[in-house]
C-alpha positions in Angstrom: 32.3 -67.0 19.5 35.0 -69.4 18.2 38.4 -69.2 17.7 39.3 -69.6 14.2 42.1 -72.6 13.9 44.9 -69.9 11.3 46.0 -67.7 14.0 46.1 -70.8 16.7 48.5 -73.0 14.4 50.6 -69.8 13.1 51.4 -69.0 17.0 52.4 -72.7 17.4 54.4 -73.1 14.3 56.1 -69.7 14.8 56.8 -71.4 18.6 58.3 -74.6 17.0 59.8 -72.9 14.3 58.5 -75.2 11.5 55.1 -76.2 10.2 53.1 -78.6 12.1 51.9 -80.2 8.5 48.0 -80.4 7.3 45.2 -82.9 8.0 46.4 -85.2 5.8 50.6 -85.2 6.7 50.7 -83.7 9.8 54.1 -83.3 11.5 54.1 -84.6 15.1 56.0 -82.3 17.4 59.6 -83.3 18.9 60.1 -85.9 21.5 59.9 -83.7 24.6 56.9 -81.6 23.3 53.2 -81.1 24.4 51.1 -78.9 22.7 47.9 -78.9 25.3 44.7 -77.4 24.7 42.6 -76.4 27.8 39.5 -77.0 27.4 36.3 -78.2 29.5 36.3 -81.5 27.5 39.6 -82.7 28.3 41.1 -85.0 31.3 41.0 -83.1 34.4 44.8 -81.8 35.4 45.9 -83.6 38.1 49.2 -83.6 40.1 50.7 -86.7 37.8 50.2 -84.4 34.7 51.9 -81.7 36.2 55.0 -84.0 37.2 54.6 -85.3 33.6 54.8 -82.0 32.3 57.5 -81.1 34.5 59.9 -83.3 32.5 59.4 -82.3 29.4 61.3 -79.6 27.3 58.7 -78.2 26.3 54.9 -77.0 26.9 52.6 -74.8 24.8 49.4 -73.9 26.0 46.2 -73.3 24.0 44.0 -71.2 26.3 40.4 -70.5 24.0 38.5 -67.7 25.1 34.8 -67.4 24.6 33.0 -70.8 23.8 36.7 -72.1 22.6 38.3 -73.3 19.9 37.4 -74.7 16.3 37.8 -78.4 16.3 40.4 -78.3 13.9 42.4 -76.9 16.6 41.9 -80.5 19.5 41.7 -82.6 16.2 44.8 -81.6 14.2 47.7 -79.1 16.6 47.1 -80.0 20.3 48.7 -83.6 21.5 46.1 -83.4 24.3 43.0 -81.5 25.8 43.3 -80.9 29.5 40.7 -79.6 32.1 41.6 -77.4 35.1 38.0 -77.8 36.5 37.2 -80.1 39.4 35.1 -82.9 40.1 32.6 -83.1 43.0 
């Protein structure tokens, strides 16, 4: 099962207060921002992203549940897809 992408970018906007747009004028978030989506897909988290993170203002975390997330969610609301796995 999917998450459907409506309740994702409602949380988010409700988070950032304003609408993050549509597909074809989407709103970028504020300097300071980082809307990340975890997912299996995405660059493995490493101590760098953390102290990146670290300095931002702000840090909203997609966490799908199931087999994830529609693609609408990586291609139009997160600014990034990042893995927790590891690498052997």
């Amino acid at each position: 099962m999917v998450l459907k992408p409506e309740p994702l970018f409602e949380a988010v906007e409700k988070l950032l207060g304003h609408s993050v747009g549509d597909a074809e004028n989407r709103v970028p978030p504020e300097t300071g921002t980082a809307i990340v989506l975890m997912s299996a897909a995405g660059r493995l988290f490493t101590q760098e992203t953390a102290r990146r993170y670290a300095n931002l203002d702000r840090l909203i975390l997609i966490c799908g549940r199931y087999e994830g997330v529609d693609e609408r969610v990586a291609e139009f609301l997160a600014t990034e897809e990042i893995s927790v796995g590891t690498t052997f």
